[in-house]
DSSP file (Angstrom, degrees, kcal/mol; ACC not computed):
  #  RESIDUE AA STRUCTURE BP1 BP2  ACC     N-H-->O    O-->H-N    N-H-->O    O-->H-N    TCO  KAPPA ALPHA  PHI   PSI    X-CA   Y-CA   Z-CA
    1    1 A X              0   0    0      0, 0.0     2,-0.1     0, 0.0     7,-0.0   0.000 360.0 360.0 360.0 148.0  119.9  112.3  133.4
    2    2 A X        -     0   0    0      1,-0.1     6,-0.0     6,-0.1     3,-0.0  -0.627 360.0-155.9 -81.6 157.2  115.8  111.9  133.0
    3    3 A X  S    S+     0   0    0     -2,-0.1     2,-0.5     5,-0.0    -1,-0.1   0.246  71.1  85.9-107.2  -3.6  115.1  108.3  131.7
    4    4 A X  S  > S-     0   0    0      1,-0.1     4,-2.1     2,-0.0     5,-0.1  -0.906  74.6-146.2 -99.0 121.1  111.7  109.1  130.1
    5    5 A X  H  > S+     0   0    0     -2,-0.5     4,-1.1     1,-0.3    -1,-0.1   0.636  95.4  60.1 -80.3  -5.6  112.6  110.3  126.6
    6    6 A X  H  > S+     0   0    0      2,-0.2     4,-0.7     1,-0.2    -1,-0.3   0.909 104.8  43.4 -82.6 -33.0  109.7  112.6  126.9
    7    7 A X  H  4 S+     0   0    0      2,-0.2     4,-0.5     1,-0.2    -2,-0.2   0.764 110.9  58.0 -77.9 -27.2  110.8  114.3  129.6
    8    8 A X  H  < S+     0   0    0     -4,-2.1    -2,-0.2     2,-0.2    -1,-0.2   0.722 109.0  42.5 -56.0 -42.5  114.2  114.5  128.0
    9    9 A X  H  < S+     0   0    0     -4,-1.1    16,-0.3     1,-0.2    -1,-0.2   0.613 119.4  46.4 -94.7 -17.5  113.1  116.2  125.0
   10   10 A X  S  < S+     0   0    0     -4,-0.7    -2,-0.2    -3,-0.1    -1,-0.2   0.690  85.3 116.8 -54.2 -46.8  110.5  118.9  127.2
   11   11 A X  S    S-     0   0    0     -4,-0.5    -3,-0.1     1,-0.2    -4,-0.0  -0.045  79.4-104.3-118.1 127.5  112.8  119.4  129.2
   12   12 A X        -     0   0    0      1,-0.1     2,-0.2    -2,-0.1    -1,-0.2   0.000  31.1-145.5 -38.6 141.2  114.0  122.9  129.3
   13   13 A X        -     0   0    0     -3,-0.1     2,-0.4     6,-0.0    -1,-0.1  -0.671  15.7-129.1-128.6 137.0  117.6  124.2  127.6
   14   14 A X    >   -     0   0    0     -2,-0.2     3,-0.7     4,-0.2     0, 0.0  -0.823  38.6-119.4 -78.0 140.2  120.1  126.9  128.6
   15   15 A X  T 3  S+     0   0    0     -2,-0.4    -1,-0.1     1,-0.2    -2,-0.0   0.613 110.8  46.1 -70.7  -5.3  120.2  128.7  125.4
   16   16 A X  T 3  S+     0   0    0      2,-0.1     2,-0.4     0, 0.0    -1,-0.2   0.359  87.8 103.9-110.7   7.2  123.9  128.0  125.1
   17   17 A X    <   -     0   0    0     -3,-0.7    -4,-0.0     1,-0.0    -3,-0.0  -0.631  62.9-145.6 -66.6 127.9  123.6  124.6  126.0
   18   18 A X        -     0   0    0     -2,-0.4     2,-0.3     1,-0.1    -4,-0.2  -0.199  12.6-134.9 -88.3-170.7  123.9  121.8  122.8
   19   19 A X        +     0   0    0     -6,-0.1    -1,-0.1     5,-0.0     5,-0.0  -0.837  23.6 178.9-142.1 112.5  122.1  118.8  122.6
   20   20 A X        +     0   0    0     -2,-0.3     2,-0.2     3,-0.0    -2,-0.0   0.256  38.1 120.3-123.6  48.7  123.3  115.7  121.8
   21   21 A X    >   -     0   0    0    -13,-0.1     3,-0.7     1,-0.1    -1,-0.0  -0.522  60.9-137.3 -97.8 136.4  120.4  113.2  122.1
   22   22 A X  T 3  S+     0   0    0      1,-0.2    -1,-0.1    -2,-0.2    -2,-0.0   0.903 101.8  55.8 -48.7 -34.9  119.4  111.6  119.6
   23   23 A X  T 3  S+     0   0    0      2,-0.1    -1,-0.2     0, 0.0     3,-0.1   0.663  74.4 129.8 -77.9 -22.1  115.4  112.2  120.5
   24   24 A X  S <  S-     0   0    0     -3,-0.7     2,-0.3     1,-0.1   -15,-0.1  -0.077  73.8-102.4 -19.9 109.8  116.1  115.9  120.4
   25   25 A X        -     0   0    0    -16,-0.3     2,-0.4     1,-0.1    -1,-0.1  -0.400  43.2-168.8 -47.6 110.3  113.3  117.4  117.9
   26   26 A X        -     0   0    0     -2,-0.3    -1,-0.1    -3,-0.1     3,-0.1  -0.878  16.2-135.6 -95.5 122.3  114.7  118.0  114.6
   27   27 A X        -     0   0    0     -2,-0.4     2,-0.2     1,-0.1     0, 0.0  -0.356  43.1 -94.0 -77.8 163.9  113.0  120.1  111.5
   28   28 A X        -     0   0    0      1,-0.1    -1,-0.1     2,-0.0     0, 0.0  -0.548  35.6-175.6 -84.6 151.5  113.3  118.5  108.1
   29   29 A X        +     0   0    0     -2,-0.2     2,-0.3    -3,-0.1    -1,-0.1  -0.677  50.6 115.0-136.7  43.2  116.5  119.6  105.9
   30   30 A X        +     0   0    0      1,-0.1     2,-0.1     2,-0.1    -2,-0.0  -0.712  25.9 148.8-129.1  84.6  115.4  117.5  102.8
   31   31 A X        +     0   0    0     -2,-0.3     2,-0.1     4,-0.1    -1,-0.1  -0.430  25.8 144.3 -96.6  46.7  114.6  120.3  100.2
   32   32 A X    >>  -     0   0    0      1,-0.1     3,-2.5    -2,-0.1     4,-2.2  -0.504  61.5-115.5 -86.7 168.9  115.6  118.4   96.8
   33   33 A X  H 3> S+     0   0    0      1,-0.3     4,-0.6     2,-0.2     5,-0.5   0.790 115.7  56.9 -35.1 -55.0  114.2  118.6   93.8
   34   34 A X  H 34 S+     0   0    0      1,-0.2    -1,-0.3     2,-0.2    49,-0.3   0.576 105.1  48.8 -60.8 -37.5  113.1  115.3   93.9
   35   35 A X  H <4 S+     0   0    0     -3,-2.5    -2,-0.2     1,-0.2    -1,-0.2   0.774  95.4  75.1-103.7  -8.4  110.9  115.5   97.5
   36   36 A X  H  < S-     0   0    0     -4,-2.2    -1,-0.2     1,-0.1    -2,-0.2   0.945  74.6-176.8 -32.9 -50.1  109.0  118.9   96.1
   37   37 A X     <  +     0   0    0     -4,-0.6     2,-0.8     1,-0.2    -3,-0.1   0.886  17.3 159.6  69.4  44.4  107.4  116.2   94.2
   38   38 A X        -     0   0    0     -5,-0.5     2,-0.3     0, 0.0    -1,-0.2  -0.725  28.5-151.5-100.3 128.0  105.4  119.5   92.3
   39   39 A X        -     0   0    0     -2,-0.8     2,-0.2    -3,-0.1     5,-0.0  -0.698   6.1-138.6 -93.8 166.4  104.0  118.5   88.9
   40   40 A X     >  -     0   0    0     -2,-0.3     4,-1.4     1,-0.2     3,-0.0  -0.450  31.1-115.2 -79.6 156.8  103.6  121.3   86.1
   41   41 A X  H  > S+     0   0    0      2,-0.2     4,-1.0    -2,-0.2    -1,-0.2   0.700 116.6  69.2 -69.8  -5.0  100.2  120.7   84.2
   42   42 A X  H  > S+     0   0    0      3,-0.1     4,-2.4     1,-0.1    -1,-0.2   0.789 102.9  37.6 -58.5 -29.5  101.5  120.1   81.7
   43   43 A X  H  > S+     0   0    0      2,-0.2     4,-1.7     3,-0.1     2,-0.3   0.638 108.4  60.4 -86.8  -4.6  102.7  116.8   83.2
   44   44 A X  H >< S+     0   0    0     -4,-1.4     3,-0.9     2,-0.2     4,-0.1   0.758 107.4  55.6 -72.0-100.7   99.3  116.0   85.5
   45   45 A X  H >X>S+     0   0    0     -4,-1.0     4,-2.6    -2,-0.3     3,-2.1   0.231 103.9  49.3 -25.4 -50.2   97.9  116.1   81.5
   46   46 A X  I >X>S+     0   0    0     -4,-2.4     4,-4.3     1,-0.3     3,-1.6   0.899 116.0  48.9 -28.7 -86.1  100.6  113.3   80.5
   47   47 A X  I <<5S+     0   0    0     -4,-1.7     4,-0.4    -3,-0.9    -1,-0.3   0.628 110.2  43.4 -15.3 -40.5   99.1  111.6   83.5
   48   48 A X  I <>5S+     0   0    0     -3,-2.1     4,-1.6     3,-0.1    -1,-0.2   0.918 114.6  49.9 -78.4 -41.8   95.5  111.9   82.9
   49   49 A X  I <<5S+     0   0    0     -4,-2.6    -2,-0.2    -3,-1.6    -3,-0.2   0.851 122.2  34.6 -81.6 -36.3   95.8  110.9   79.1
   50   50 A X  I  <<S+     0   0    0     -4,-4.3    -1,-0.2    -5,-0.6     3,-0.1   0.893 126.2  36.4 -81.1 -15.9   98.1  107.6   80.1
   51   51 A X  T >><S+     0   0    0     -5,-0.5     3,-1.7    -4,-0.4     4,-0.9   0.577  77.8 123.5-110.5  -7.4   96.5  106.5   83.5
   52   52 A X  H 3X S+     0   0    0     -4,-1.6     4,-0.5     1,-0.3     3,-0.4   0.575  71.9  52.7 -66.3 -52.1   93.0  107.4   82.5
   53   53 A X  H 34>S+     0   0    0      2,-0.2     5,-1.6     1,-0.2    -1,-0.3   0.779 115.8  42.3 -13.5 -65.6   91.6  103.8   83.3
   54   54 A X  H X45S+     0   0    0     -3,-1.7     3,-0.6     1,-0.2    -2,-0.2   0.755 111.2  53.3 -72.1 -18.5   93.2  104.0   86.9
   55   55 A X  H 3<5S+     0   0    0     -4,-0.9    -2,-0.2    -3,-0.4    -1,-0.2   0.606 107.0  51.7 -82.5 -39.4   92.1  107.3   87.2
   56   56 A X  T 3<5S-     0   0    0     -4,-0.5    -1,-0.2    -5,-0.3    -2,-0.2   0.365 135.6 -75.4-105.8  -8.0   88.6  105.9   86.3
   57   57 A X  T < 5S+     0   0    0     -3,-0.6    -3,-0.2     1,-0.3     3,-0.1  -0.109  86.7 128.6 127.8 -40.1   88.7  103.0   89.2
   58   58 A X  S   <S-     0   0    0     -5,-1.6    -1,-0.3     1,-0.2    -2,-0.0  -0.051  70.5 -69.6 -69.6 166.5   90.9  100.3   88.0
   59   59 A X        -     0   0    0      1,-0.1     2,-0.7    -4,-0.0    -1,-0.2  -0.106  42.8-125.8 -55.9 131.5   93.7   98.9   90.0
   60   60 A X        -     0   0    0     -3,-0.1     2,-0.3    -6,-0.1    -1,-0.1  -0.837  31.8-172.3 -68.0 109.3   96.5  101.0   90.5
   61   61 A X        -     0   0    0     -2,-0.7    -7,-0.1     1,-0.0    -3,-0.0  -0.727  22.7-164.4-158.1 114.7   99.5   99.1   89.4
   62   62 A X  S    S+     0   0    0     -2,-0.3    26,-0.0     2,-0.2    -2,-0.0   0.453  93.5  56.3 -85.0  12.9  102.9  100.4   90.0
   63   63 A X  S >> S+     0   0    0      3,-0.2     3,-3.1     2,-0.1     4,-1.8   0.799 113.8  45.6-133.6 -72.2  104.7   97.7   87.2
   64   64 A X  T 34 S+     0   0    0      1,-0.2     4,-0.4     2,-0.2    -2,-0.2   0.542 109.2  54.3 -77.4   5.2  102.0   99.3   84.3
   65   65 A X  T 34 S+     0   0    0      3,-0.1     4,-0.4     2,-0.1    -1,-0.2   0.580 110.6  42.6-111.1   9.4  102.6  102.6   85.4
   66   66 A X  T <> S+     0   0    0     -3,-3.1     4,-1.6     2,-0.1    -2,-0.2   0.889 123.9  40.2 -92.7 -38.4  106.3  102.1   84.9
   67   67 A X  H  X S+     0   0    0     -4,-1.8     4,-2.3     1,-0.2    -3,-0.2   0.911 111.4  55.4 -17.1 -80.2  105.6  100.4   81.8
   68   68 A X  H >4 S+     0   0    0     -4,-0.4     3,-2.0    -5,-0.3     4,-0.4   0.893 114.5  36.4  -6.7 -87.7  103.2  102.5   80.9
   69   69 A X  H 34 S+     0   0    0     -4,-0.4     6,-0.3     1,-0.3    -1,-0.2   0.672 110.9  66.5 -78.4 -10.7  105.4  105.5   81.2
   70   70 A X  H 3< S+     0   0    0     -4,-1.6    -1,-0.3     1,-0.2    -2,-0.3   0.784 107.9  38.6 -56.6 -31.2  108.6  103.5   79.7
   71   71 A X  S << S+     0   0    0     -4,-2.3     2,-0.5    -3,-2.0    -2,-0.2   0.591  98.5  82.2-104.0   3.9  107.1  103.0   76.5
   72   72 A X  S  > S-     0   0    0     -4,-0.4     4,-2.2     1,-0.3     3,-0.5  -0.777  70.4-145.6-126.6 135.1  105.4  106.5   76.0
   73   73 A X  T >4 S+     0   0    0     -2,-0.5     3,-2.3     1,-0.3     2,-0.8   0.915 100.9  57.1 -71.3 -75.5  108.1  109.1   74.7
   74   74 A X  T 34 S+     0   0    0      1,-0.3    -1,-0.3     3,-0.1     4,-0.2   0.259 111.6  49.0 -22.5  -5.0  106.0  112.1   77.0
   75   75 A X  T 3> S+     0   0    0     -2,-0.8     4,-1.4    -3,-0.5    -1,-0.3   0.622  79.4  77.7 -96.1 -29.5  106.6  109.8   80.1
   76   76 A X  T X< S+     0   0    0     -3,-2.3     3,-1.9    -4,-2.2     2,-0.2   0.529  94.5  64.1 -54.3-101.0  110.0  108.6   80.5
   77   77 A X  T >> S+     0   0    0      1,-0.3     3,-2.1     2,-0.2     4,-1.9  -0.015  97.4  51.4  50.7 -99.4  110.5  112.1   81.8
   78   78 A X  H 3> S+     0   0    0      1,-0.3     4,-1.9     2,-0.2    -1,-0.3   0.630 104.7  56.3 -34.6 -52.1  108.3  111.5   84.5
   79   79 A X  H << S+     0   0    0     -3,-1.9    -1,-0.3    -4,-1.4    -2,-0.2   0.842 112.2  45.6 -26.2 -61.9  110.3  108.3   85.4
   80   80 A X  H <4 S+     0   0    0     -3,-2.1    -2,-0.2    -5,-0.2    -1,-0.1   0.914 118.2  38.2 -62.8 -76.0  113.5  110.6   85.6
   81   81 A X  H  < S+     0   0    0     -4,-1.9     2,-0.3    -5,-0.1    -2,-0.2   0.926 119.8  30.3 -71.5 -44.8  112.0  113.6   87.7
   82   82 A X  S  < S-     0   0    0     -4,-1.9   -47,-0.1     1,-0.1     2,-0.1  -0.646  79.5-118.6-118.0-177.6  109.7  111.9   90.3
   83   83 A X     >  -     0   0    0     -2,-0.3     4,-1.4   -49,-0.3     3,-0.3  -0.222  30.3-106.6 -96.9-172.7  109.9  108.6   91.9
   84   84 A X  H  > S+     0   0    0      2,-0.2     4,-1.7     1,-0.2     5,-0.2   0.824 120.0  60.5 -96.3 -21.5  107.3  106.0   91.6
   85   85 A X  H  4 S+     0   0    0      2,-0.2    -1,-0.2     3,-0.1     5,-0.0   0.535 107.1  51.4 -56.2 -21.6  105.9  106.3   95.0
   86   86 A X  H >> S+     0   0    0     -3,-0.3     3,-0.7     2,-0.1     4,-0.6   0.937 112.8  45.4 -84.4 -63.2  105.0  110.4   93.8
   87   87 A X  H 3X S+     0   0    0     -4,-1.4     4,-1.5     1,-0.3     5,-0.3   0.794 107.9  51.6 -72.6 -32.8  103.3  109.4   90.7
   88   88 A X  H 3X S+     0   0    0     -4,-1.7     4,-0.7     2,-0.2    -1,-0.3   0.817 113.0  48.1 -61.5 -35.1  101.3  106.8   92.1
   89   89 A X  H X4 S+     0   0    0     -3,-0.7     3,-9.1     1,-0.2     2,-1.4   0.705 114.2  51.8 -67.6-100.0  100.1  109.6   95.1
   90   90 A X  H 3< S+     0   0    0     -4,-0.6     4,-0.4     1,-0.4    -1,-0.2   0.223 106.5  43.4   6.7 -43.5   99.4  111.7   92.4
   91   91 A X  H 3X S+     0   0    0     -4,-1.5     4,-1.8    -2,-1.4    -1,-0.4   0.661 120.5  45.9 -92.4 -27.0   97.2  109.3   90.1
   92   92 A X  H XX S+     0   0    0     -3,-9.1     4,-0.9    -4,-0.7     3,-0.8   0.999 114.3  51.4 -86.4 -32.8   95.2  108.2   93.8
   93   93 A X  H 34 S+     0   0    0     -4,-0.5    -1,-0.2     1,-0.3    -2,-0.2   0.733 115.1  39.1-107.5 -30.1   95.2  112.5   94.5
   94   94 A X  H >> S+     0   0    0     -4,-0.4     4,-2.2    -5,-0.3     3,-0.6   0.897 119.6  52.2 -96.4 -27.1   93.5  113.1   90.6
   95   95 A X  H <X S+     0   0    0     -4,-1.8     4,-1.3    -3,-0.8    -2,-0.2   0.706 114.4  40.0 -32.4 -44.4   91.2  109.5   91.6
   96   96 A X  H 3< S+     0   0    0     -4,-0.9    -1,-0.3    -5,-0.2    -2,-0.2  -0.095 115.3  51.2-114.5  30.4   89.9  111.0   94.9
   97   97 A X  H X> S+     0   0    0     -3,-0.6     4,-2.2    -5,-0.1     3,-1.3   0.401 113.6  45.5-136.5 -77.9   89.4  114.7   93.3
   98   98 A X  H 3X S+     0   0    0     -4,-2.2     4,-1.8     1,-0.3     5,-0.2   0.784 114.6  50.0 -45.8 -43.6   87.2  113.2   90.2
   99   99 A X  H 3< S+     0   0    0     -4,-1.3     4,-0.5     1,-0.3    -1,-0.3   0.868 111.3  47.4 -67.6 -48.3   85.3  111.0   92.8
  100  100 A X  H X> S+     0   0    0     -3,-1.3     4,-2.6     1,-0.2     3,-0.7   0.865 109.0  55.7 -83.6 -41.0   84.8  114.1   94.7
  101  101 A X  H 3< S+     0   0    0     -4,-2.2    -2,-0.2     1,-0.2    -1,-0.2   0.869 107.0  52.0 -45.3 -41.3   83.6  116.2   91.4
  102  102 A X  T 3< S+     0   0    0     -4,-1.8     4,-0.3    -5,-0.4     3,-0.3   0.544 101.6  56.3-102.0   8.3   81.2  113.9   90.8
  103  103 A X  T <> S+     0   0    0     -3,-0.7     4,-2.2    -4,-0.5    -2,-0.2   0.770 108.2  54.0 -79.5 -35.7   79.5  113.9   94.4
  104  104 A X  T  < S+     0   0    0     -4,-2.6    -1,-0.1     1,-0.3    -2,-0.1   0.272 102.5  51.4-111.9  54.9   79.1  117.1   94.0
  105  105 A X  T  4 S+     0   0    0     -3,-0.3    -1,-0.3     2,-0.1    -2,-0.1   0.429 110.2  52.2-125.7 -26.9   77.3  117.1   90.7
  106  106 A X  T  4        0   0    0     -4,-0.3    -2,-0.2     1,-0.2    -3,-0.1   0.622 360.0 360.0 -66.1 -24.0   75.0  114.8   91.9
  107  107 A X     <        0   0    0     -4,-2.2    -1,-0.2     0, 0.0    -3,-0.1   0.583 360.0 360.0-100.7 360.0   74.1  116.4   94.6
């Protein structure tokens, strides 16, 4: 057996051969609902009109933007369908898009 897991995982296959190392390359199998992570626009707008502040520079804060979207009937939703780790990409993704709109209005 090779002892370099690099060489192990290169290392050429009979096509009827299995593999049953653990370092073996594997594609990702995770197609739920949940890691699509796509929002509609209609739910980036929720986003824009609750988060507008962070959106605008202030700290992102994952504890106000469960709040946030706990107390606001148009968010719980959002709670429900994506995780907090999504929404939070999502608010820095609409952050780093404005910042970038307004370079290139300036320039």
């Amino acid at each position: 057996m090779i002892d370099n897991p690099v060489n192990r995982m290169l290392q050429a296959k009979e096509p009827d051969q299995q593999c049953n190392h653990s370092s073996d390359i594997m594609t990702p199998t995770d197609t739920s609902w949940k890691s699509q992570g796509l929002f509609t626009s209609e739910q980036v707008q929720i986003l824009l009109c609750l988060f507008q502040s962070m959106i605008n520079g202030s700290p992102i804060s994952k504890p106000k933007i469960t709040s946030t979207l706990e107390e606001d009937i148009d968010g719980r939703p959002l709670l429900q369908k994506f995780t907090l780790a999504q929404i939070v990409n999502r608010l820095k993704y609409e952050r780093k898009h404005k910042r970038e709109k307004q370079k290139r209005v300036y320039k």
